[in-house]
C-alpha positions in Angstrom: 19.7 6.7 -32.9 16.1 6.1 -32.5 13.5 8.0 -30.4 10.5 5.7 -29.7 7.5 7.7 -28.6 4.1 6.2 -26.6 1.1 7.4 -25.6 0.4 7.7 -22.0 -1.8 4.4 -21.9 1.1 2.8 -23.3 3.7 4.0 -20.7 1.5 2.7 -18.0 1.4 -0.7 -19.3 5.1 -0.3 -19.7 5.4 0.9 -16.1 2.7 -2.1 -15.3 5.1 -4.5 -16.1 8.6 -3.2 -14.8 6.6 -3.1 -11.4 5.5 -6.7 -11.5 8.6 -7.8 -13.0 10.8 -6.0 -10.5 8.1 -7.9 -7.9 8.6 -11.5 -9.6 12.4 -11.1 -10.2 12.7 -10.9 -6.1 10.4 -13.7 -5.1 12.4 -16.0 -8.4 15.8 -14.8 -7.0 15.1 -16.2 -3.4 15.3 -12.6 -2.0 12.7 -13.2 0.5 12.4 -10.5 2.7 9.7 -9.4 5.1 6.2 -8.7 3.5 6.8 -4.7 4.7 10.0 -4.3 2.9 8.7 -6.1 -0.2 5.6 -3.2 -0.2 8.0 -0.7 0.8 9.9 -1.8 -2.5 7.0 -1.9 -4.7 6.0 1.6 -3.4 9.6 2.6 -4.8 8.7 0.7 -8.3 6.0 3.2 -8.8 2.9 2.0 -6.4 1.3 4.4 -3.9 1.2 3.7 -0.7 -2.6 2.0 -0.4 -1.1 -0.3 -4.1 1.7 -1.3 -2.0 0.1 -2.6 1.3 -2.4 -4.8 -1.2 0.2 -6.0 -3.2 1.9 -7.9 -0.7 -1.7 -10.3 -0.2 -2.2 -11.4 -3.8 -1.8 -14.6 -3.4 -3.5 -14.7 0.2 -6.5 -12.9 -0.7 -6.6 -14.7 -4.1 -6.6 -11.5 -6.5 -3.8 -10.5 -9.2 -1.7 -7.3 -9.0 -3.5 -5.6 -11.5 -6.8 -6.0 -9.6 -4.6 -5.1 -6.8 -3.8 -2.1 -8.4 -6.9 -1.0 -9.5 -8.5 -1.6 -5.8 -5.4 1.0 -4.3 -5.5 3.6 -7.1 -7.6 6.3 -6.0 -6.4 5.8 -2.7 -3.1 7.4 -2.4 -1.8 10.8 -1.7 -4.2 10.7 1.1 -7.5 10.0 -0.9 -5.7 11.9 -3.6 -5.6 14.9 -2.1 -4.1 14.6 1.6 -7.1 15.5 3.3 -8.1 11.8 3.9 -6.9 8.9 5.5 -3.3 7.8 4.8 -3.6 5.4 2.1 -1.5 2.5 3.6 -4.0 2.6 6.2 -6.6 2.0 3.8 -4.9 -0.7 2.3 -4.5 -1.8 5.5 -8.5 -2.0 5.8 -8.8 -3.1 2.5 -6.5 -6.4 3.5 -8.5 -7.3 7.0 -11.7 -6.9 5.3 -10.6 -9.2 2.4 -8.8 -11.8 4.8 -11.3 -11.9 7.9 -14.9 -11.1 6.4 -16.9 -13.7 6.2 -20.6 -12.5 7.1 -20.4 -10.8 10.4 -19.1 -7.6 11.4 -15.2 -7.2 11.9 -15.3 -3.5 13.4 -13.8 -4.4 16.6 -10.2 -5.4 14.3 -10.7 -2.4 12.1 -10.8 0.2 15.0 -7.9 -2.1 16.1 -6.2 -1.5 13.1 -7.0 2.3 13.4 -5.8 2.2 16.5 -2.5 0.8 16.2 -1.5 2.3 12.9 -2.9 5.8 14.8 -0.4 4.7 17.6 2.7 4.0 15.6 2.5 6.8 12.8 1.0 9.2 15.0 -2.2 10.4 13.1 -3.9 8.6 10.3 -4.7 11.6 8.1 -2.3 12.3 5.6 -2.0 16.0 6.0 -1.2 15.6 9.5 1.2 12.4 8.8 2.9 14.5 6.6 3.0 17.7 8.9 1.6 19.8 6.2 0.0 22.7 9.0 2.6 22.2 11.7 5.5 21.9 9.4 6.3 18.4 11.0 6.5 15.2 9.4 5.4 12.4 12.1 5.8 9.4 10.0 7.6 8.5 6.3 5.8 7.4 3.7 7.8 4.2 4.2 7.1 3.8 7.4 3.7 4.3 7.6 3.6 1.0 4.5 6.0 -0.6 7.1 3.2 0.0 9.8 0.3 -1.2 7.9 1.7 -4.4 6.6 3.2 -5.1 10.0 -0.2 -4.3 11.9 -1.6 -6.7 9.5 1.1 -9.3 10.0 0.5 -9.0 13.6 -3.4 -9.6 13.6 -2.7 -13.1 11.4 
């Protein structure tokens, strides 16, 4: 038997492409499903929550997954640390600013976002999302990639 070793940066390409095979391998099999289940999915297939929201606009906002990836990276976990906003929410952002920007100011449908995802998930700060002072969870992870996309889905 043979035990192949890799170096980390060689693991993430591996994990790289199981994710965006697992991702093509659904669309090629016909298994549409709705854009928040597909993120959902790809959060399971090892993106964070702010990775998964993007990833579901590629093709809309004209961008590949790796660039898709690299835009959401630092931004889950809360910011990476819990303290800041839940990063499906900042996908969220990252979406309408990509999708409705086009020289004038858009604050009036971010704070809508904000608003609505605040609404549904019941905070927009992961700590508190997650119930990490008060010992209760408000909103899943899942859910709260659920309510971004959908939000965004929504506002189209």
């Amino acid at each position: 038997m043979q035990i192949n070793y890799f170096t980390f940066d060689e693991l993430c390409v591996i994990i790289y492409k199981r994710v965006t095979i697992t991702i093509i391998s659904k669309l090629k099999q016909g298994d549409f499903m709705k854009k928040s289940e597909l993120a959902i999915s790809n959060k399971h297939n090892g993106l964070n929550c702010c990775q998964a929201v993007i990833s579901v606009y590629t093709d809309e906002l004209g961008i590949d997954l790796e660039t898709a990836n690299k835009l959401g990276a630092a931004f889950g976990i809360g910011m990476g640390n819990m303290n800041g906003n839940c990063g499906a929410l900042v996908g969220a952002q990252m979406v309408l600013g990509m999708k409705e920007y086009i020289g004038r100011p858009i604050a009036a449908k971010s704070r809508s976002v904000y608003a609505k995802f605040a609404a549904r998930c019941g905070a927009t700060i992961c700590s508190d999302i997650k119930g990490v002072t008060t010992g209760r969870v408000l909103c899943s992870c899942d859910d709260c990639v659920r309510n971004a996309v959908d939000i965004i889905e929504e506002m189209s």
